[in-house]
N, C-alpha and C positions, 0 to 999 in steps of 0.2 A: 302701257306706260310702266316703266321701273325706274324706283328711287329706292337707292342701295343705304342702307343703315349699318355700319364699318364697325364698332367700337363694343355693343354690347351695352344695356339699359341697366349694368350692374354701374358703370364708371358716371358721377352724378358731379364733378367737380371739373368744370372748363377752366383753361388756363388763358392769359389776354395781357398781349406789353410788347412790348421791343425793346431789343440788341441788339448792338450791333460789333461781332466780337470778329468776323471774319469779312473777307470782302470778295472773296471768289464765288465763282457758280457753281454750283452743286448738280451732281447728277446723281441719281440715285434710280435703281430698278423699282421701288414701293414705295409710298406714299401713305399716309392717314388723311381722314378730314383735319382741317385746323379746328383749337379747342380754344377762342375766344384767341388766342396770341401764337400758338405753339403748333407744330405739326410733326410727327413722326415719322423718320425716314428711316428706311434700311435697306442695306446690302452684302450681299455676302455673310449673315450672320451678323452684320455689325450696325447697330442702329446710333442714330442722334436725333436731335429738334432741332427744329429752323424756326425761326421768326416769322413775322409778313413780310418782311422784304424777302425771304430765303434763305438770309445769312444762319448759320448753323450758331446756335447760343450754348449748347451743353449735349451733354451724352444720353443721362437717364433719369428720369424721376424715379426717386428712391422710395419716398415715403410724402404722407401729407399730414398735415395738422390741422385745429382753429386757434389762434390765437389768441390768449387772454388779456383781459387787463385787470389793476388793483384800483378798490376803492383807498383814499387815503386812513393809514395806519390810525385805530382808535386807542384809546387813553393804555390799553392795556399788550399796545405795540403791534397790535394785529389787525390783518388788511382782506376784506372780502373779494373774493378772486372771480371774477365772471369772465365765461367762455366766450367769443365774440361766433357763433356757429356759423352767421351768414359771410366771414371772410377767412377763405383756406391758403396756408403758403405751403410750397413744395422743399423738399428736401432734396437736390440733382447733384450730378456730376459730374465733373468733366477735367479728362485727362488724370483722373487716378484723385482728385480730388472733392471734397462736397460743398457746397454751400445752400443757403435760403434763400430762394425765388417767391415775388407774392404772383396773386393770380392775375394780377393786371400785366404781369413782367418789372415788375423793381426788384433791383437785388438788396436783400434785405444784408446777408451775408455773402461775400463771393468765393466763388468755390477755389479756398486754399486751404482749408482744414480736414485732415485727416479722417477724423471720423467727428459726428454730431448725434450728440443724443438729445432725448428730450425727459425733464425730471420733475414728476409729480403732476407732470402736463403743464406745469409754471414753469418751468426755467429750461434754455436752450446748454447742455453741456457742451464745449466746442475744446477739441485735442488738436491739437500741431506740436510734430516733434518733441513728443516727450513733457510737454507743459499744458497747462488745463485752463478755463476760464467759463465762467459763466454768461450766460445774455438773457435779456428778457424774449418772451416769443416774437420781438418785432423788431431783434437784431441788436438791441441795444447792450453796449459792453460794460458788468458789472463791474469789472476787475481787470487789471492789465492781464496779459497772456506772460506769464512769467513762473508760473509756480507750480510747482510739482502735482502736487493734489491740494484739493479745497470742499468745503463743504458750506453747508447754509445754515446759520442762524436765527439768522430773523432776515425783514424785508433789507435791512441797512449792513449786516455784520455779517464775515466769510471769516471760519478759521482757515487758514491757508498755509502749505507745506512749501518750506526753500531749505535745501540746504539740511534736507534729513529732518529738523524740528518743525513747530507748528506756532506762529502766530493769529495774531484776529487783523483783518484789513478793512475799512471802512469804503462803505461805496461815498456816502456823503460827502466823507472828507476826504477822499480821495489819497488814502495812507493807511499804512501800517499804527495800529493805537497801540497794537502789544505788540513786541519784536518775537518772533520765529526762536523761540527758546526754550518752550515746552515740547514735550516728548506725544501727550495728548490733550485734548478738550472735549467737555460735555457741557449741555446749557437745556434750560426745560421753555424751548421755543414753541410748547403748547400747552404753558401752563395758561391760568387765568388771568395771570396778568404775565407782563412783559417783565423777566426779570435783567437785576441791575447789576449780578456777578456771573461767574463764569468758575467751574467745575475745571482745576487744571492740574497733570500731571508732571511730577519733575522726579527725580531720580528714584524712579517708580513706586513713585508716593503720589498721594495726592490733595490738595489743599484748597483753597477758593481765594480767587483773585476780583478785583472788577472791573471795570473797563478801561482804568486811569492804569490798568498793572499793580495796584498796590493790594498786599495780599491780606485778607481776611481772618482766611485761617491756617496754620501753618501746613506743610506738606508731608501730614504722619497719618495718612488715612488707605483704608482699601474703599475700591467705589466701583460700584456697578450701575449701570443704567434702569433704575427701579426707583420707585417711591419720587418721585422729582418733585420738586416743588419749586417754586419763584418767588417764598416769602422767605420773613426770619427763619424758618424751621428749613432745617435741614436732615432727611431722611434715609440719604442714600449712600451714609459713610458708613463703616465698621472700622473698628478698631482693635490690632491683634487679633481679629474674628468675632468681636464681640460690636452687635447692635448699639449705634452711639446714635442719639438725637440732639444737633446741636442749636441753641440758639443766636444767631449769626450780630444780634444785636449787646449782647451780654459775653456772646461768647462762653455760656456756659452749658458743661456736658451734661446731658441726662442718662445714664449704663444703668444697669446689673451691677451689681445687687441691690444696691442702694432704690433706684427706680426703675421700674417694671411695667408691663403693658403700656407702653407708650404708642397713644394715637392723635393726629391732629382731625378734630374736629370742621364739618361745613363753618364751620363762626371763625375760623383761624385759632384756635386755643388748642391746647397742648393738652390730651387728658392724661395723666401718668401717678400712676401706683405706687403709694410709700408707705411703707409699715403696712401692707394690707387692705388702704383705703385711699380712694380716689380724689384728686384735685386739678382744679386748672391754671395754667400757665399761660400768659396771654403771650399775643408775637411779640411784645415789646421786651416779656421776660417778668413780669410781675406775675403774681402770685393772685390769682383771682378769686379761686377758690379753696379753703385751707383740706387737707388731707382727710378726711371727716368724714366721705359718702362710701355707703359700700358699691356704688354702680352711676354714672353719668350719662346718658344717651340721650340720641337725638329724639324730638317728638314731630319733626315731618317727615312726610313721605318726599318721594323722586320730584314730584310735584309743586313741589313749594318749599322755601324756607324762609329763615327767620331771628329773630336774635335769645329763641327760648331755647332751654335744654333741660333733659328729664332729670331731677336726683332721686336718686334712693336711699334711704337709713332707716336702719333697724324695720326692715320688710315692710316701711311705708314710701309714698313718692310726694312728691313737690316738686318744686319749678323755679330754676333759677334763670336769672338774665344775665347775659356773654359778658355783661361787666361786672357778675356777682353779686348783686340784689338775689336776696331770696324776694321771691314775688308770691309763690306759697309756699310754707314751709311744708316738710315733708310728715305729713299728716296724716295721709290718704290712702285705703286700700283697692287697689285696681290704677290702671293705667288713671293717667291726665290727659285729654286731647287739646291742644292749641287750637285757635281760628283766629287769626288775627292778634287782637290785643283781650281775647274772650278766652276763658280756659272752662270747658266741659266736665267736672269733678267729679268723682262716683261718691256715694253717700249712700250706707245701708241699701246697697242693690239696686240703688235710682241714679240719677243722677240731676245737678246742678250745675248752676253758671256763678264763673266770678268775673272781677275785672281784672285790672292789672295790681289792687291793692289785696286781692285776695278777698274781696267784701261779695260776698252770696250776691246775686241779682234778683233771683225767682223766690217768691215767697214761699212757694212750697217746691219739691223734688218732683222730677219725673221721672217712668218706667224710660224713657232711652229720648235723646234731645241729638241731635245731628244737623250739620250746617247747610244752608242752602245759597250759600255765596257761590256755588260754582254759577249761581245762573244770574244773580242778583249783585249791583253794585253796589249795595249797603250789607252790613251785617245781620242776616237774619240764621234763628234757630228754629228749628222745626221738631215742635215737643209733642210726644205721645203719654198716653195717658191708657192703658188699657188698646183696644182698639182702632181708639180715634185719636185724631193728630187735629192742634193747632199750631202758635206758632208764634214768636218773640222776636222786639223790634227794639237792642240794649238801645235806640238812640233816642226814642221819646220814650221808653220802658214800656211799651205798651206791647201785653198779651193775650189774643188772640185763645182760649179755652181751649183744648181740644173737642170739638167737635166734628169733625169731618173726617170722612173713610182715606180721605188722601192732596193732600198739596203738590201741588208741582207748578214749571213753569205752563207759559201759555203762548198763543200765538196774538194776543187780542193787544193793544200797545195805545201809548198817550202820554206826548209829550208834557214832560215832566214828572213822571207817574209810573214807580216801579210795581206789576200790577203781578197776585198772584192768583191761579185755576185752585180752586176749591170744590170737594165733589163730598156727596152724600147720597146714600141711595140711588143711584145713577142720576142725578140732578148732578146738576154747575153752576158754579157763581163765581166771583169776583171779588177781591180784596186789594187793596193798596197794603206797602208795607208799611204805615204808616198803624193798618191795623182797623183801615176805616171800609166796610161794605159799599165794592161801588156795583154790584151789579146780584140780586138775590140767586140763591140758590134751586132755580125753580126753573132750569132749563136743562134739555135735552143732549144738546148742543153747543157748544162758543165755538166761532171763528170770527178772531181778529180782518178786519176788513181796510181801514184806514186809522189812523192814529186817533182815538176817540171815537173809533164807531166798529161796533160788535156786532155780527150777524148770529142772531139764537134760533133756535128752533127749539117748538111744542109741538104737544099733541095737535092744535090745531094749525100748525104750519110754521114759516120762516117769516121772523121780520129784523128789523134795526134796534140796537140801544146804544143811545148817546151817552156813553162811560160822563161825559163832564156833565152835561144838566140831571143825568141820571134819572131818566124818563124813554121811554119806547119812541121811535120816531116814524117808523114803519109797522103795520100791526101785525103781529106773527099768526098771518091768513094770509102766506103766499109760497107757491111750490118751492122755487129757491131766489137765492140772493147774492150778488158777486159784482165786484167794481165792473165798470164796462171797458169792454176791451177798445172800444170807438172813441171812449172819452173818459178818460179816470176821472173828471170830475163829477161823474155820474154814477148813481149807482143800477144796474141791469137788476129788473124785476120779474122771474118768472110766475103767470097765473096762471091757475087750473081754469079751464074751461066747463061748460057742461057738457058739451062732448068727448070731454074724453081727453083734449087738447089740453096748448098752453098759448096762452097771450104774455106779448114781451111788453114789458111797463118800462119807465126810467123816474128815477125818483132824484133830486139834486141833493146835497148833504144836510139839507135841514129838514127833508123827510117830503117835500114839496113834488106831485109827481109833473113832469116839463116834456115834451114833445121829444120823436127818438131825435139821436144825433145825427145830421147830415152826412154820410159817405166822402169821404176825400176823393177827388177824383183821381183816377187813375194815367200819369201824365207818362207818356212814352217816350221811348230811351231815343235818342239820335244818334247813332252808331252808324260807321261806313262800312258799308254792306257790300256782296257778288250780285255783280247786275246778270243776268239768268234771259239770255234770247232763244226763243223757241224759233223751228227752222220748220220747214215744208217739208210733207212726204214724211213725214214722222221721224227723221231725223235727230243724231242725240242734238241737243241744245248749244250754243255757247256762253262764254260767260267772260265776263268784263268786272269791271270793279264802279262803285259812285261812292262820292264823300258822304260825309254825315247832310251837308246842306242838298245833295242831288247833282256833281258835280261829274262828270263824265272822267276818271283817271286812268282806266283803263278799259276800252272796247270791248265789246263781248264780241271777240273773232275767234276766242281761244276755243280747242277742245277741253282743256280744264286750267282752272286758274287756282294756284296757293298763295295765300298770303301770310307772309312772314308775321309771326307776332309781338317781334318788338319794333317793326316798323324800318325793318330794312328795305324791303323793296315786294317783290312776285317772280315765282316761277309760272311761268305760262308755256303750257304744251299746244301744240301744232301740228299734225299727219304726225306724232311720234317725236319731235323734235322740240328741243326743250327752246326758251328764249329766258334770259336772267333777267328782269327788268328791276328799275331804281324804285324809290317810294315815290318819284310825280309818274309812273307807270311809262317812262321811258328806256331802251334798249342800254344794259351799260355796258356792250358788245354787239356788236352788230352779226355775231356767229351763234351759229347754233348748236346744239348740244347733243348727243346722245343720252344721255345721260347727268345726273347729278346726284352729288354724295353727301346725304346728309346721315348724324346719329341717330335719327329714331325715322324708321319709315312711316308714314302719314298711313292709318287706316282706311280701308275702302270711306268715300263718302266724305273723308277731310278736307276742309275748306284752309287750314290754318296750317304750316309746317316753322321748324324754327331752326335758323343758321347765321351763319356771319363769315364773313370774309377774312382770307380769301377763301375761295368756294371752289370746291375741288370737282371738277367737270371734266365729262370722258368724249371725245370723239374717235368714233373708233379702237384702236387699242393706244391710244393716249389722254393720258390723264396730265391736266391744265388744271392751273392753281388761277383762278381769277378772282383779280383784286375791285373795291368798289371804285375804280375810277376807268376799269374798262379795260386795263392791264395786265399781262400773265407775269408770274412770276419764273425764273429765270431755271425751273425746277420742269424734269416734264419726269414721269412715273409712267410705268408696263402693268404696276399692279397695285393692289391696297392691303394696306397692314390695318393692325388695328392700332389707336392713339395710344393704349396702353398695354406693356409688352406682358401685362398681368394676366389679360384673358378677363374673361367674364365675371373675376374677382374683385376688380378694381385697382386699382393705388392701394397700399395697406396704409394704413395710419401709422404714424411715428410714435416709435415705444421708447 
């Protein structure tokens, strides 16, 4: 028995539809298997695709893609773009032209356009004679086909090229907002938020406009594509060669000489240099901080931010807020660390805590205090003292002494209850942040087990503590201890034996020990199966097919039977001769086959192969396209190509 595999287990994307573009009968010397809709023919060097009916639909797949879609546009104008992987469309052509085919056969595009690109993997480029237009991946027309070049803005706005200049065209509204009068356009389409002007070029100058055409700021700038931004600040103009920072609400310049180091800050504030000494400028253009500090910077890391920022004077530091409060004045020798609305202060080589008014927390200083919010929902501090570490809770003020070699999280948990691992001398214990001991320090061991129950171990073995009544519930005199995998309402108790062994105990959540859990039974699958008839004389077997209830679909007269695995029908072999049969195991030809062409040949021992119609079948040296209704196709073939004229490569993806 031979079933020929055509294509190569590199080509993983089937094509499935109908056309109907031609109505003659094709003859052709080669043939492919069909790929769900499509099949590849060639002669003389010259190939196309035909349909199920045989009508010939196109010439050649070019390239393939998956098609995306957009989440809608959030506050800040910008749209989450997901890949759809499980649906491919083709890129074909035919007659010197291209268009988009999906894999079922819908024309997405039909092939009149010149060439097709694909940009960013979001957007379909499409060219005809000399004019440009965009689509989404699933054919849809952003923009008329009318304009010379175009580019992308945002999800809603194309600047667009007629006529030598450059306007902005609306997909939304369906028009031109700004007329084709500019020379060029810039716009910061990934800043942080979605901006409301537009960077535009006019008599090789440049200036900012906004969406209405009314212009901002006049056309006497150089501008490079650097520094962008989508707020008041504007960073990416010079003037006569000289660094200008404008602010877009005031309209007033910030240069040389006059101001100097100019940076826009994470807060949006403007930090810039006058007479020597630093202030801030908010986006609105007010004046937040007066020219007074020798140094401003930020005090978070990549990690986090916030509305604090560092000052320096006279080689001390303090802490202002984005709207100009001093909140510490600048007093302090060494860095200030923020946490929240908690500022970490150094004090004669130690450190302390304030709030937001500047007012100490801790009664006395410590050797080094650092935050343990990365693991905790409330604000906790973790203060050393020499060696050992306790640990501070600003919301009832409650401190914790250092006594312990080390705090950290835990895996032990209780609803409502943010619980932290405390260690000493290799022991462990338990605390709430509250500051309250729920479990002594007198164990070996913690593992969290279920929410309010902690598995410890001692020297003399494993048991249970109830974190809430805060009492033992299990006695820690047993080998180990672990929810049961039979029944999480149970807890699984291993005992040492005197032999050497262990006895499996169950104890229920109040420490109570209860009988093991009953075994689920094991209920079996009802699947339609190969019926398997053994013959005399030791003979190979045959084999038939039964439904899932025992129904007889197919005789076991066959020498091997395959069944399709989306439920098309069976190939059933016979002295060497194949028979197509339907899915109620009936003949859907009454002819037989030498042969059948499928893409992946069935391993020795395969019971399951997978194809679809029409199904490419040889007798003799001709090869038949048979359809599911018992029908050839008007197509006969001397040989076999492969579906894709790639080779073993595939289709390549569209770039």
């Amino acid at each position: 028995m031979r079933i020929k595999g055509i294509t190569g287990r590199h080509i993983r994307f089937l094509l499935a539809g109908s056309f109907l573009l031609a109505a003659h009968t094709l003859s052709a010397q080669q043939g492919s298997v069909f790929h769900g809709g499509f099949a590849r023919m060639e002669e003389a060097e010259k190939s196309w695709y035909i349909d199920p009916t045989g009508k010939k639909v196109f010439d050649q797949i070019i390239a393939l893609y998956h098609p995306v879609t957009t989440t809608p546009a959030d506050e800040g104008g910008h749209s989450l773009i997901v890949t759809n992987e499980q649906e491919t469309m083709f890129l074909v052509s035919s007659n010197g032209k291209t268009g988009i085919v999906t894999a079922n056969g819908k024309w997405l595009l039909p092939p009149e356009y010149d060439t097709i690109e694909l940009k960013w993997k979001t957007y379909l480029v499409l060219y005809q004679q000399g004019k440009m237009t965009y689509a989404d991946t699933y054919g849809k027309l952003l923009l008329p086909l009318q304009f010379e070049d175009a580019g992308i803005l945002d999800d809603a706005h194309f600047d667009v090229k007629t006529g030598g200049k450059w306007g902005i065209y609306s997909t939304p509204e369906k028009r031109l907002l700004i007329p084709a009068i500019y020379e060029s356009f810039d716009y910061c389409g990934g800043c942080g938020r979605k901006g409301d002007y537009l960077f535009a070029q006019k008599n090789g100058k440049w200036g900012i406009i906004d969406f209405d055409n009314n212009i901002l700021m006049p056309f006497e700038y150089e501008h490079e594509h650097a520094f962008m931004r989508s707020d008041n600040w504007v960073q990416c103009f010079k003037k006569q060669g000289r660094e200008v920072t404008i602010n877009l609400k005031t309209k007033k310049e910030y240069a040389a000489p006059e101001y100097t180091g100019m940076t826009v800050t994470g807060n949006g504030l403007l930090k810039v240099q006058k007479n020597g000494k630093y202030g801030l400028i908010s986006e609105d253009g007010a004046t937040v901080a007066d020219f007074i500090y020798d140094d401003i910077t930020d005090v978070y890391d990549e990690t986090a931010s916030g509305p604090y920022l560092r000052i320096t004077q006279n080689g001390k530091t303090g802490i202002l807020r984005e709207d100009g409060k001093v909140i510490i004045a600048p007093s302090y020798e060494g860095d200030i660390v923020v946490s929240g609305e908690y500022f970490i202060i150094p004090v004669d080589g130690n450190y302390n805590l304030t709030d937001t008014t500047g007012k100490k927390l801790l009664a006395k200083d410590y050797n080094e205090i650092t935050t343990l919010d990365k693991y905790f929902p409330v604000p906790l501090f973790k203060l050393k003292q020499k060696a050992l570490y306790g640990f501070y809770n600003p919301a009832n003020r409650k401190v914790v002494e250092p006594a312990f070699f080390d705090i950290d999280r835990t895996t032990a948990t209780a609803s409502g209850m943010d619980l932290l691992e405390v260690s000493y001398q290799e022991m462990y214990g338990l605390y709430n942040a509250a500051g309250e001991q729920v479990l002594p320090v007198v164990y070996k061991q913690l593992d969290g087990l279920l929410p309010g129950l902690v598995a410890v171990k001692k020297e003399t073995g494993a048991g249970v503590y109830d974190i809430r009544k805060k009492k033992m519930l299990i006695p820690a005199t047993y080998h180990s201890i672990s929810v049961s995998a039979a029944d999480t309402s149970l807890l699984f108790v291993s005992q040492n034996t005197p032999d050497g062994g262990y006895k499996d105990l169950f104890f229920n959540h109040n420490g109570v020990k209860v009988p093991a859990p009953k075994a689920p039974p094991v209920i079996p699958e009802k699947k339609s199966q190969l019926l398997k008839k053994e013959t005399a004389n030791g003979e190979y077997p045959l084999y038939g097919y039964t439904s899932s209830t025992g129904k007889v679909i197919v005789p076991p007269v066959y020498d091997r039977l395959l069944v399709e695995k989306n439920g098309q029908g069976f190939l059933a072999q016979k002295a060497g001769k194949f028979t197509v049969l339907d899915k109620a195991g009936q003949p859907v030809n009454k002819q037989v086959f030498d042969d059948v062409m499928l893409e992946e040949i069935p391993g020795y021992g395969a019971t399951e192969v997978q194809y679809g119609f029409p199904l490419l079948c040889r007798t003799g040296d001709t090869y038949q396209y048979l359809t599911a209704t018992g029908n050839f196709l008007p197509v006969k073939v001397t040989g076999i190509v492969a579906f894709s004229p790639y080779g073993i490569y595939g289709i390549p993806g569209l770039q």
